[in-house]
N, C-alpha and C positions, 0 to 999 in steps of 0.2 A: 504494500500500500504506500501510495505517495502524499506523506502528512508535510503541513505547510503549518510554520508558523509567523504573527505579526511581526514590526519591524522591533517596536518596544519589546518585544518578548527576546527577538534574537539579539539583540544589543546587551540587552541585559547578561541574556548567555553568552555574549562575545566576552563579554567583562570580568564574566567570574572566570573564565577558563584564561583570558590574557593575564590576569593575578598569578596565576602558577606556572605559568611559559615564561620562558626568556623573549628582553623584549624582541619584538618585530617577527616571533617562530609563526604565528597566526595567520599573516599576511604572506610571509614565504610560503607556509599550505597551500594557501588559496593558490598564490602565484604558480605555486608547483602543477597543481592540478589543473591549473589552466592550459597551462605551457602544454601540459600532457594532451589536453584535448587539446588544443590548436593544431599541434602536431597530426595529429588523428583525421581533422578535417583536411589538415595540406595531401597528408598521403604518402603513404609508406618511400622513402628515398627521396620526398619532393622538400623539406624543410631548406636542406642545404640552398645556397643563390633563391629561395622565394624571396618575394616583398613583401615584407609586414608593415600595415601603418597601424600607431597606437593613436586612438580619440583620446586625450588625458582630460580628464578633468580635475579640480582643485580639491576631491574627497577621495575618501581610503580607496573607493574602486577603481578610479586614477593612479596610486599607488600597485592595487595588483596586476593592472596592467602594464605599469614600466617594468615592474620586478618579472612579471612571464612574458615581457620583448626583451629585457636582457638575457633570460634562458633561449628565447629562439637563437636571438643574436648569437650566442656563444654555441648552439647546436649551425651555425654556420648561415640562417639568417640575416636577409641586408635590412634592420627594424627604421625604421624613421617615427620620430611621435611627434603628435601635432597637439601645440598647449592649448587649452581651450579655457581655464577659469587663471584667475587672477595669480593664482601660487602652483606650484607645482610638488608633487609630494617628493622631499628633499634627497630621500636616502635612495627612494625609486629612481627617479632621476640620472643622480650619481651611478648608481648600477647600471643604468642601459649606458650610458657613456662609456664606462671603465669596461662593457662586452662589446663595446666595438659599434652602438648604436648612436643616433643622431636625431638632434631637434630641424625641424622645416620652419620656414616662415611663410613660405607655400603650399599646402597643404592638398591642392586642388592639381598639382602635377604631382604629388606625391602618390594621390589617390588612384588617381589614371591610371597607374602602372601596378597595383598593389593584386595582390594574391589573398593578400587578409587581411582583414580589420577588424580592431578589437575596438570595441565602444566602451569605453569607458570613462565618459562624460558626467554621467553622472548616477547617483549610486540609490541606497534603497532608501533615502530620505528625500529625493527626489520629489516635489511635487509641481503640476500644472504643467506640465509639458516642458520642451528645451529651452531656454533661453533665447533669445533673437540671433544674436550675434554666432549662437551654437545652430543653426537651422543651413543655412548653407552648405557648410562642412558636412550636414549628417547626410542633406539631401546627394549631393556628389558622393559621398560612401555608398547611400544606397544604387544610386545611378551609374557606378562603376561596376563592373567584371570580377572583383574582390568576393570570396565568403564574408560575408558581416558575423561576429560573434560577440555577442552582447556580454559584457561580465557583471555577473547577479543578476541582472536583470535589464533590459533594453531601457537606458535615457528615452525618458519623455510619461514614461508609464507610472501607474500610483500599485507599487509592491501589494500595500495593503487591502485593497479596492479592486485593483484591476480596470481602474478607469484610464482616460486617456482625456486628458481636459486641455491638452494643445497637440504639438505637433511633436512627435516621438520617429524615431530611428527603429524600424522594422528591422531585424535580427536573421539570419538564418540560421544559427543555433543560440542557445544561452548558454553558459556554465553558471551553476548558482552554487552558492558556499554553504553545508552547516546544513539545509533545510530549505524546502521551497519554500516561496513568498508567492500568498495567494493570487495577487495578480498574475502570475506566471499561469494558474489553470484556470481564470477565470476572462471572460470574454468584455470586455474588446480587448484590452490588453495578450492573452494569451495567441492573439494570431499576430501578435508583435514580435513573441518570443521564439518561433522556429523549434529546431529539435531540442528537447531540454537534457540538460547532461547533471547530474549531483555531484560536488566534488565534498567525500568526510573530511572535515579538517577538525573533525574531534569533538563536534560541538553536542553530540550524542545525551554524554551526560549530564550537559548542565538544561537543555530544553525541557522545561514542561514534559510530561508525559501524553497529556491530552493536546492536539493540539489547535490550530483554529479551524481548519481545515485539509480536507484528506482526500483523494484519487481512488477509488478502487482498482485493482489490478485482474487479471485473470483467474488467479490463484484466492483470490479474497471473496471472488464470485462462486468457484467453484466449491469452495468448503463452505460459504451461505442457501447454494440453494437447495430447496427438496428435493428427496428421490424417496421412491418407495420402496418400503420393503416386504419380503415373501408374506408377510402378514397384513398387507394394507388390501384395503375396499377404496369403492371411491369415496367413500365418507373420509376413512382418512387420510386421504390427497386432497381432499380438502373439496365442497359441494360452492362455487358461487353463483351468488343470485344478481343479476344485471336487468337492472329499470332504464331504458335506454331509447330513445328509435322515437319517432313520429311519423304522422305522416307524409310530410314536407323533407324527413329526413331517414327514412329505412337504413336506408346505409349504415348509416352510425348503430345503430345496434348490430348490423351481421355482422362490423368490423370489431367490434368490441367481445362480442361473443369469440369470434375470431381468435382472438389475443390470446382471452383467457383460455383456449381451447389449445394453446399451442404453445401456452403457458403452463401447460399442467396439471390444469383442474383434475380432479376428478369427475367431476359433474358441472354443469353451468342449466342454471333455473333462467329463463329471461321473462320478464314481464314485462307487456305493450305493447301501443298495435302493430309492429314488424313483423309479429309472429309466424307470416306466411312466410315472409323472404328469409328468417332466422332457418327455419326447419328444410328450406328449400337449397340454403347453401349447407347448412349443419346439419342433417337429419337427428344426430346424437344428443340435441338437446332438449330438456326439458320446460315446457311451455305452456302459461298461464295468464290468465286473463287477467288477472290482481286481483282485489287487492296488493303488494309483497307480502302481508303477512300471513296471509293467506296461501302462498305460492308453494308451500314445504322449509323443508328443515333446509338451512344455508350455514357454512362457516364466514363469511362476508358479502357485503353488498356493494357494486358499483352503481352509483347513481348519477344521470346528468348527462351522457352522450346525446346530442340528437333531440333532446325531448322537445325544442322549442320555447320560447317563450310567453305559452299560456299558463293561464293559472292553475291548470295541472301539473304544471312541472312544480312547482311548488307545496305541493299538497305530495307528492311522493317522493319531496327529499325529504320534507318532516315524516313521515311515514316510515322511512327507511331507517333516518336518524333517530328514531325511537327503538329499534332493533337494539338488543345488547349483543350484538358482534360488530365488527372491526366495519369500518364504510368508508368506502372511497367514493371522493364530490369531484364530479367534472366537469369543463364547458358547461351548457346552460343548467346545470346545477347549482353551480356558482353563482348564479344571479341570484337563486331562492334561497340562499343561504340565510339563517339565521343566528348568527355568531352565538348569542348566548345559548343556543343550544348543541352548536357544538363544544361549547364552554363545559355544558351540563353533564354530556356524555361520559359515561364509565369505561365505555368498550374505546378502543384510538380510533382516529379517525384520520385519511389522509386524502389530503387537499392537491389537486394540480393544476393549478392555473399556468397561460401561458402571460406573455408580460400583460396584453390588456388588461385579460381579468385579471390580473395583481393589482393591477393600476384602480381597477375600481372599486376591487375590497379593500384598498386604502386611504380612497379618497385622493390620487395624486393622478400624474398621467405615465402616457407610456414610455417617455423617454426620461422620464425620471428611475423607472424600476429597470430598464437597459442599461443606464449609466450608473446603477448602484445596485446591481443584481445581488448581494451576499446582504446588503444591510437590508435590500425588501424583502428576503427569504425569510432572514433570523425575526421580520418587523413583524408579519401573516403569521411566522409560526408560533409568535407570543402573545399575538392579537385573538388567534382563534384556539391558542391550547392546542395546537393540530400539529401532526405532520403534513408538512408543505413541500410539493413539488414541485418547482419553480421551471417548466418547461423554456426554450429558448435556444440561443446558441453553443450556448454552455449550458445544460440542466443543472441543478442543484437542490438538493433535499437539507432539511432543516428537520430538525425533532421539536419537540411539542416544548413552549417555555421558549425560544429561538437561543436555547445556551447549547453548548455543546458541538463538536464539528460540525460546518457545514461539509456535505458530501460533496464534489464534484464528478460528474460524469466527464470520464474523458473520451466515449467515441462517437458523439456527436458526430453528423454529419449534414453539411448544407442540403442535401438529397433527402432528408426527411421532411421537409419541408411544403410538405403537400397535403393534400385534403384528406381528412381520415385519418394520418398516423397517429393525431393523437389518443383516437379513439382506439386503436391498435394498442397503444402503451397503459390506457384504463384496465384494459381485460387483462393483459400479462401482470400487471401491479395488481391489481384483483385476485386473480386465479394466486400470487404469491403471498398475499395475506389472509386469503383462504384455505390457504396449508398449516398457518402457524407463524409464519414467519412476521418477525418484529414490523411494524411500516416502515422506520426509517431503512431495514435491508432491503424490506420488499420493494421500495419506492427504486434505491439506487441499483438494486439487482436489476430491475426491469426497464430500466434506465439505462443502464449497462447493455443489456441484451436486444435491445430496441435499436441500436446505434450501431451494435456489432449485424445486427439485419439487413439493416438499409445499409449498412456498404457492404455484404453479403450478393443485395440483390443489384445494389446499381452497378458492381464491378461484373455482375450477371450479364444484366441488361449494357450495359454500354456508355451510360447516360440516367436520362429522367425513370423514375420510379412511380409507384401507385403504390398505397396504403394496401394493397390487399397483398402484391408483393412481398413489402415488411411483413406482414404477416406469417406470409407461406416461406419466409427467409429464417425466420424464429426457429424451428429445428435447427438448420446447420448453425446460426447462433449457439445454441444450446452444446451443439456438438465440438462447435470452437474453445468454450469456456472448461468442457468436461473434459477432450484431449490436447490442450495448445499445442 
């Protein structure tokens, strides 16, 4: 798993652990590890006669980049560094000179010619974007023929937030020190940062245990999701019931059924008028006129695909929310919501809005919950006592309280982006909290699984996808997670 902690957090742990090193051992790590990937990037026999240019800036990240151009330098390296803030870090400096390295006043024939570029402008206390006089420089770095590599994290971006509030230096790798910084997995910021690389320079011990947020991995999916064993019924693989589908909108229930069908239910109950086209794509489900309590025995309910917004969609999300098992609210469910009674609920509940509906269970708009994705998640999920699914370019789950990691999904893809998936990601999240499994697993497993689909099917397809696709992709998902 890939856990990220804030800046005040790693400072703090930069602090206790430089108490017990000699000074300047902290920054040599760093410098070390970098140099190691930069290497890595140039390519095996290519370091000797490359061109390195260093972005310096006037902060310690400034410094790890002189200290890893004087190791290229002295691995045979022609390093040039271009000063960008008012001081330059002293000892770094003196080190690239003393390996044979060199300051420009030119920067912009420096760059023309370079192989690699290390950005290191500015560091994780960075905020609003580059500086003016820093904009030129970055844009001719990204406008040259050079690898750009960001150190910690790409100038311009907010570590903490993963905003981007001016104009920032696109990366095509990062090396980050100690611990991600959650901008690095969170969007806009993270399609800034390129391939991400970890360098340990020890910081292990002194970081928090918990931390702000975390990445799932393949392995992290694999030992959360259900499987059955010689002993299970589909009772327990777990029975979901799904309120879903209109007339204006069928779809949205067969895709939902879908999900959770391919998600692993054991059974799937749906309630509402779709019921022809549900039984005509799924024969295997079970099918009810409603009332839901009516409908049989369930281990969770998803509510809110499809249903429209009449004032029956609101009469069967209180309905369902009176259940004492687990209920998932989606699309036009969202609208019916009544906060205090998801407040009220005993069983979890989980929430998946995309940014609109974030935007209007907050009362703010949409470009406010895009450019502060982690603080709307943690806002909804201590608003409504719920876990929250904050759908988008980066998905992110929140647990109930908004304390505790946010999850980051990392295999999002722009190709899901189309009519239906979401409703695809209700029934897999569904069908996973209808086994047992915790919401916050359930939500990022299916999250998880959803992302590895859609580029399953669009490396299929060629190109553009359809929500029934993702769907019918969720097996080999499943089977990517189980044998990577």
């Amino acid at each position: 798993m890939r856990t990220a902690h804030h800046v005040e957090t790693v400072r703090a742990a930069e602090a206790e652990l430089m108490a017990r090193l000699p000074e300047g051992a902290l920054m040599q790590r760093a410098a070390a590890g970098l140099a190691a990937a930069c290497c890595s990037l140039l390519g095996k026999g290519r370091v000797y006669g490359s061109r390195v240019v260093l972005l310096v800036g006037s902060g310690d990240n400034g410094g790890d980049a002189l200290y890893a151009g004087a190791r290229l330098a002295r691995r045979g390296a022609g390093v040039t560094a271009v000063l960008l803030g008012p001081r330059a870090h002293g000892a770094g400096l003196a080190a690239l000179r003393a390996a044979g390295g060199r300051v420009t006043e030119d920067p912009y024939e420096a760059l023309a010619a370079a192989d690699l570029v290390l950005d290191g402008i500015t560091g994780i206390g960075g905020r609003g974007g580059l500086r003016p006089e820093a904009v030129p420089v970055a844009r001719a770095a990204r406008g040259s023929d050079a690898v750009v590599v960001a150190v910690d994290l790409p100038s311009g971006v907010d570590a903490d937030t993963g905003e981007v509030a001016g104009e920032a230096l696109r990366a095509d790798a990062t090396v980050t020190f100690g611990t991600y910084k959650p901008g690095l997995l969170v969007d806009p910021a993270r399609e800034y940062a390129g391939a991400l690389r970890l360098v340990d320079i020890g910081l292990a011990a002194t970081l928090p245990s918990v931390p702000c947020a975390e990445a799932l991995q393949h392995q992290d999916v694999a030992r959360t999701l259900p499987a059955p064993g010689a002993e299970s019924d589909k009772y327990r693989r777990g029975v979901l019931g799904i309120v879903a589908g209109s007339a204006r909108y069928p779809g949205a229930a067969v895709l939902a059924v879908a999900g959770a069908l391919r998600g692993g239910a054991g059974a799937v109950r749906y309630v509402g008028p779709a019921r022809e086209a549900v039984i005509a794509a799924h024969p295997e489900t079970l099918v009810h006129s409603g009332p839901p309590e009516k409908a049989g025995r369930v281990q969770a309910w998803v509510v809110g695909p499809g249903l429209g917004d009449g004032p029956g969609a609101g009469v069967a999300v209180a309905e369902v929310l009176a259940s004492g098992v687990p209920v998932l609210v989606d699309a036009d469910g969202l609208r019916a919501l009544d906060p205090d009674a998801v407040r009220e609920r005993t069983a979890p509940t989980l929430l998946t809005p995309h940014a609109g509906e974030a935007a209007a269970l907050l009362g703010t708009d949409r470009a406010a919950v895009e450019a502060g994705r982690i603080a709307a998640v943690r806002e909804l999920a201590a608003r409504y006592g719920a876990t929250v699914l904050l759908k988008g370019s980066t998905t992110l789950v929140c647990g109930p309280g908004g304390t505790g990691p946010v999850r980051v999904n990392p295999t999002g893809t722009p190709w899901l982006a189309t009519a239906g998936s979401g409703d695809v990601l209700s029934g897999l999240a569904g069908s996973l909290l209808a086994a047992g499994t915790a919401p916050v697993d359930a939500a990022s497993c299916a999250a998880y699984l959803h992302g590895l689909a859609a580029r399953r099917a669009a490396a299929g397809a060629g190109g553009p996808i359809t929500a029934t696709e993702v769907a019918d992709a969720l097996r080999a998902a499943w089977q990517d997670v189980r044998e990577p």
